[in-house]
C-alpha positions in Angstrom: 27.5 42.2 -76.1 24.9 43.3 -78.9 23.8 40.7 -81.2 23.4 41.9 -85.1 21.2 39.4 -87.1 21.8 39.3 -91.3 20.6 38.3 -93.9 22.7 36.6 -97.0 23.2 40.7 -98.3 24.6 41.9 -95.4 26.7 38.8 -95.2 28.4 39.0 -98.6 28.7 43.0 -97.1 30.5 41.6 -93.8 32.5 39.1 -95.3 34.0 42.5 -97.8 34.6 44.7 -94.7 36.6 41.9 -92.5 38.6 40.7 -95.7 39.6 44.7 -95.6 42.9 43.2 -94.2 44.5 39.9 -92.6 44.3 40.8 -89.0 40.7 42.1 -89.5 39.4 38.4 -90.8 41.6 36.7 -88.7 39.9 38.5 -85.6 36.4 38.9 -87.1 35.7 35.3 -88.4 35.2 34.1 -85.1 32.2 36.9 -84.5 30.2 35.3 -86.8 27.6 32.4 -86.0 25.6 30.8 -88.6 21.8 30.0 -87.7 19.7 28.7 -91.1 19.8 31.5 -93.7 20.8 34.0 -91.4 23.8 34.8 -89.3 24.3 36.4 -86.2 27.1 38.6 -85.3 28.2 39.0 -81.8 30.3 42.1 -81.5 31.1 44.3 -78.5 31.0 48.4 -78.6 34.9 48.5 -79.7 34.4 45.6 -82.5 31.7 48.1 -83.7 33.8 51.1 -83.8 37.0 48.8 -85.5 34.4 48.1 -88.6 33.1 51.8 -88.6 36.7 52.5 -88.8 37.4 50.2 -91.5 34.1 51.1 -93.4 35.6 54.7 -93.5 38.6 53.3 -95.4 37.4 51.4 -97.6 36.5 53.0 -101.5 34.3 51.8 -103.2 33.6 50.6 -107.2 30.3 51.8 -107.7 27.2 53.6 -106.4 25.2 50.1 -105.5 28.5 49.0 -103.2 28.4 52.6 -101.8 25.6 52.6 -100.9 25.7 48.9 -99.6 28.3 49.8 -97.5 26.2 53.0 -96.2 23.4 50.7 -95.3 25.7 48.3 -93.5 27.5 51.7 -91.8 23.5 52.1 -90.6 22.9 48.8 -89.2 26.4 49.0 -86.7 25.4 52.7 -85.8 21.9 51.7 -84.6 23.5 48.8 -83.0 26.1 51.2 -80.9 23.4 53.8 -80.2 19.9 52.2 -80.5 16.9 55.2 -80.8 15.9 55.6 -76.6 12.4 55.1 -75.2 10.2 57.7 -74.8 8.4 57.8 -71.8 4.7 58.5 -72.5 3.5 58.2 -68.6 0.7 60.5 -68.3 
């Protein structure tokens, strides 16, 4: 299960997406461990694909959240498919 690290910003971000409806916080809330400043989601490949989903429903009020949300959107896609290794043997 992929751990996401983030920072207060990203936080105040998750706490948004998951509050997009009952059920969502309800089930969410409990993916979230607090460790200092930081927190530390612990989300399997389907949790990821729920929040993309809700991320794609949710409007926004300005450009900043848009774009917020775009960079938050980022974060859970590199998660689900991180950049592969390229094999430099010679």
């Amino acid at each position: 299960m992929p751990e996401i690290e983030i920072d207060k910003k990203e936080l105040r971000i998750w706490e948004n997406v998951i509050a997009f409806s009952t059920e969502s916080r309800s089930y969410f809330s409990k993916k979230k461990e607090e460790r200092g400043k930081k927190a530390v989601l612990h989300l399997s490949r389907a949790d990821i694909e729920d929040l993309l989903a809700i991320l794609s429903l949710m409007e926004t009020k300005d450009e900043d959240e848009e774009e917020e949300l775009a960079l938050f959107e980022d974060l859970l896609l590199f998660t689900l498919n991180p950049p592969k290794e390229e094999d430099h043997a010679f």
